[in-house]
N, C-alpha and C positions, 0 to 999 in steps of 0.2 A: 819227480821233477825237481829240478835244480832253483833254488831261490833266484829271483833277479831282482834288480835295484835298478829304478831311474832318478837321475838326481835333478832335480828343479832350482834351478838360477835363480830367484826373487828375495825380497827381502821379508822373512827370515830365508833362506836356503835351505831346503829337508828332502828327504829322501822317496819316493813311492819303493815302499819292497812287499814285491809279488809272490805268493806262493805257498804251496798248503801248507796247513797247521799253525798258522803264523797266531793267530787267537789265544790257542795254548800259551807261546811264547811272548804276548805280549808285554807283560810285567819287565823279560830281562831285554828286551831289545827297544825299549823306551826309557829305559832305568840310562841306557849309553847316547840319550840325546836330551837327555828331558835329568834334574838335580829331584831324589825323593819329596813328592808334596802329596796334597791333598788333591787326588783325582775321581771328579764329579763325570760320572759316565751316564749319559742321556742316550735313549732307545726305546724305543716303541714297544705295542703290547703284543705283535708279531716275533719280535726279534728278541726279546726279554727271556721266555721261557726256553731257547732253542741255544742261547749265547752267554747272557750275561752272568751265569753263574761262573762258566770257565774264566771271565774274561777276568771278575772279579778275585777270581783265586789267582791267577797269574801274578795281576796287579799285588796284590796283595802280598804272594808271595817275595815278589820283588823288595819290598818295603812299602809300597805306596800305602794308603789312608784314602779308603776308596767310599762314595755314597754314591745313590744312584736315582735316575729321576726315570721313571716310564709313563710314556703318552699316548694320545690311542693310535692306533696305527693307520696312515691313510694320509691322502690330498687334504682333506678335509681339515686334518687337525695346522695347514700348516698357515696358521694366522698370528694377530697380536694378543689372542687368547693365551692361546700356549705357549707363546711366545715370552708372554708376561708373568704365569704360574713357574717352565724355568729362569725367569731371572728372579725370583723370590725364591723357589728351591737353593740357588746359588747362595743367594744373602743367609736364607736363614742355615745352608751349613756352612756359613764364614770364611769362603771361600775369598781369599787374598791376592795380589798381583802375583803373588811367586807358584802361587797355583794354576793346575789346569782341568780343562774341559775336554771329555776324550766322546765322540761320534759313532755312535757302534749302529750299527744301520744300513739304510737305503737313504734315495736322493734326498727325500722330507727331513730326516732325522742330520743329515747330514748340513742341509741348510740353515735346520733351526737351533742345532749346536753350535752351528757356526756363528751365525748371527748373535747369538744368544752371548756367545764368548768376546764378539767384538763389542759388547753394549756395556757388559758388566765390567763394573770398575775403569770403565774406557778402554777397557780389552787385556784380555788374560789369554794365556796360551792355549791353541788346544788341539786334539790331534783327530783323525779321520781312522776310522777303520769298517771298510763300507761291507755289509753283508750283501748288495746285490750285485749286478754283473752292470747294469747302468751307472749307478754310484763307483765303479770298478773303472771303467773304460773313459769316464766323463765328469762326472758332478763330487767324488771328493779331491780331485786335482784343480788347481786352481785361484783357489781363493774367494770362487763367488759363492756369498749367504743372499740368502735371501727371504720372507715370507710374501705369501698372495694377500692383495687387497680384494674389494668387491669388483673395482676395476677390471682385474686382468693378473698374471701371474707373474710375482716374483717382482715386486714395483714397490717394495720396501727393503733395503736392502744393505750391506756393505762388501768390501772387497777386503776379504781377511785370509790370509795365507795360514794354512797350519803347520806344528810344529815336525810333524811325521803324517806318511800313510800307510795301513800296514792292513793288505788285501789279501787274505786268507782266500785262496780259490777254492778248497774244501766246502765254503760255505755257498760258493754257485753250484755246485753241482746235483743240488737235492732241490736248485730253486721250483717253484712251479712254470710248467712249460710258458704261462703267458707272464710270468716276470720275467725269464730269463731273455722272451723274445723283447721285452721293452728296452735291456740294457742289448741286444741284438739291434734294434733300430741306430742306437748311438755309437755304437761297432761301425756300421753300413757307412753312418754320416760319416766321420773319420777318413774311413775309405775314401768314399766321394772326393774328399777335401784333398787327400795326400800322396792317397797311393794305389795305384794301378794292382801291384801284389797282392796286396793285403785284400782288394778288390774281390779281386780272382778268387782267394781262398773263402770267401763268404757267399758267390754267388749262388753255390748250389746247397747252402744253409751252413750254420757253424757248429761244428761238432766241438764237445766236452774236450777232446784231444789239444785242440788250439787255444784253450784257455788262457793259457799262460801267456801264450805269443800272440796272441791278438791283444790282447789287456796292456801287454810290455806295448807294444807298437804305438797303441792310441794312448796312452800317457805319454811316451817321449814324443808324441805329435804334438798333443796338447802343452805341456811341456815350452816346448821350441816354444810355442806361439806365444803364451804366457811370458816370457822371459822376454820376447821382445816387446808385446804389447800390453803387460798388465792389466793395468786399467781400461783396456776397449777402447783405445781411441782410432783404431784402424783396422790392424790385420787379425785380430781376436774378435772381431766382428764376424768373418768367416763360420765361426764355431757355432754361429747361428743357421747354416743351413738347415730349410725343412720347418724351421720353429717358429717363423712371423705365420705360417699357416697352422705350425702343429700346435701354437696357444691357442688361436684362436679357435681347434677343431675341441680341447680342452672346456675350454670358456663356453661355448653352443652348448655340449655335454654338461655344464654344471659340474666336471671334474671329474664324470663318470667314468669318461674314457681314459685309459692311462699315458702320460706321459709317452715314453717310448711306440708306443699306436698312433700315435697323433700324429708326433713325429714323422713317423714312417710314412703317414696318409701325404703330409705335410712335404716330405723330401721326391715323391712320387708327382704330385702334384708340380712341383718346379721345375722338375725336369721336364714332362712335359710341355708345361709352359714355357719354356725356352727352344725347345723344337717348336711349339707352332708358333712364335711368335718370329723366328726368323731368327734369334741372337746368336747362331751357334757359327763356329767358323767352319770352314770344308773340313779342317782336320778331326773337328769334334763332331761330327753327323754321325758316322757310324755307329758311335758309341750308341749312341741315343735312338737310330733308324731300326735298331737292333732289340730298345725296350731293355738293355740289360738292368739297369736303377729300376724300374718298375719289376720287372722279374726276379731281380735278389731281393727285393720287400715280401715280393708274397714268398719264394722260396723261405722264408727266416718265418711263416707264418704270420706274415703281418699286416695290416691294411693296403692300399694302394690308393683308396679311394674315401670318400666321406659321403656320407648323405647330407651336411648341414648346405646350403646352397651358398655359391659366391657371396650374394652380396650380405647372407650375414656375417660370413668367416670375415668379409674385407672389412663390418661395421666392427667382428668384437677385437678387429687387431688395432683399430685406435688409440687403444689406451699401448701400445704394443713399444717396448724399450726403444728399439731400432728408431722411432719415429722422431722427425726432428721440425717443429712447426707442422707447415704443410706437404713435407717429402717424409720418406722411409725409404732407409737405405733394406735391400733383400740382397739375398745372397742366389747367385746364378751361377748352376756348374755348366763346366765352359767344356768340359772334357773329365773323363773319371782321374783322377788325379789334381785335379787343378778348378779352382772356383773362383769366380768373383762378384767385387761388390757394384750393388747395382743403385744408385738414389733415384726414385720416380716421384711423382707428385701422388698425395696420398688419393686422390679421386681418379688416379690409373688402376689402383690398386684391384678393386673387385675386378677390372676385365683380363690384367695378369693371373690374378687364381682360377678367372674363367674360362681362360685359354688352356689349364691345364686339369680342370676341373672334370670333366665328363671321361672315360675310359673306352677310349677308339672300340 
């Protein structure tokens, strides 16, 4: 398969470039955006033994001056624990503004490098390079870091652009079936959001073939939106469909359940909710009369449904980003292609999950 590049409009401006072997390569295709430094590469105790050897000979060979921090791997780890062990790994290898931090991983690893790079020294450069197919499609484009409090997830955080992404699909294609279906939920959501096509080609599950062009598609989605809305004050709101339900189906679980599942319970959930509650127009019934958003969730292997019940999902999305005083803005698809934002008072909230809650 042929490399592809999308290029992201924000300040800094970088590149996402898709496509196998990229790991190998990493050293000389970051050497032509990024001046020889010291590069601190953080990744977990999943992704260490499977990657970071290659990644560090690459670097390495390029010129760089490479150390390395590894954390345990999981939801769990992603607090101001670990949060605070790398920013002391940083200091004590003397890592300077002209240095960087490089993200070799999944979404956690990817958020807490990120974070972690926007704290130190008031922010040092750092680049993405995601080993799952979630972190591929979603969570290393963008700019959002973030850690979980006891709260709720990802409600400490900053908006930190990195300096490259460089998505090795090699590394999705050995994922295990229930990671690869998590970064599948965030595939589906995109769809929902932008495109009819891309819809299409996921409904009957997403094959290894479409790797490339489905990854390509939802980063220049994401992308787009980024560039106009950075920092979340409107249409980058969007990019939360599924998620005011799928934290909180997270949060019930104590984090058991993964990201990408939640999601999917999460995005299944709304849809219905918006067929029964009457919001859909003549033109968007079909979609929806038809069940396809709920049948490409389980086609991808994935939830549809939750057992935690409404009104605790509606109590743990309180603490939930979206929320503003007494409203929370949700995201309602209006039609597969096209979605929008919805503000309710937050004491509607449990009878909207509840209307999509139960499975006809």
């Amino acid at each position: 398969m042929s490399i592809q590049t999308i290029h992201v409009r924000t300040d800094p401006e970088y590149d996402v470039t898709i496509g196998p072997g990229l790991l190998g390569e990493c050293g000389a295709r970051l050497k032509e955006v990024l001046p020889l430094c010291h590069m601190a590469v953080v990744t977990d105790s999943n992704v260490a033994p499977l990657y970071l050897e290659r990644v560090k000979t690459s670097l390495e060979s390029a010129g760089f001056r490479v150390s390395a921090y590894v954390f345990p791997a999981g939801e769990g780890s992603k607090n101001f624990d670990t949060l605070s062990k790398i920013l002391e790994f940083l200091a004590e290898e003397q890592l300077t503004r002209t240095d960087c931090v490089a993200a070799l991983g999944g979404g956690v690893t990817g958020d807490m490098a990120g974070l972690a790079a926007a704290l130190y020294l008031r922010g040092v450069k750092y680049v993405q390079m995601p080993t799952t197919l979630l972190a591929a499609v979603d969570s290393s484009v963008g700019g959002k870091t973030a850690i979980d409090l006891r709260a709720g997830k990802n409600l400490a955080g900053a908006f930190m652009q990195p300096s490259a992404v460089l998505c090795d699909t090699d590394c999705l294609k050995t994922l295990p079936r229930h990671v690869f279906a998590d970064g599948a939920a965030e595939a589906l959501k995109t769809a929902v959001l932008s495109d009819e096509r891309l819809f299409a080609q996921m409904e009957d599950g997403l094959k290894v073939s479409m790797l490339e062009e489905v990854i390509a598609r939802c980063a220049a989605y994401k992308a787009g939106v980024v560039e106009r809305d950075e920092k979340e004050q409107g249409e980058r709101k969007l990019l939360n469909l599924g998620h005011t339900v799928g934290h909180a189906i997270e949060k019930c679980s104590d984090f058991t359940i993964p990201h990408g599942h939640a999601v999917a319970a999460g995005l299944a959930i709304m849809a219905r909710a918006t067929e029964n509650l009457g919001w859909l127009t003549d033109e968007a019934k079909q979609c929806f009369e038809e069940g396809r958003i709920e049948s490409a969730v389980e086609s991808l292997g994935l939830p549809s449904s939750t057992e935690y019940p409404p009104e605790a999902l509606a109590q743990a999305a309180l603490s939930d980003k979206k929320r503003a005083g007494d409203s929370i803005t949700i995201v309602v698809p209006s039609k597969i292609g096209r979605c929008e934002l919805k503000t309710i008072p937050v004491s509607e909230l449990c009878s909207v999950i509840e209307a999509g809650w139960a499975l006809e």
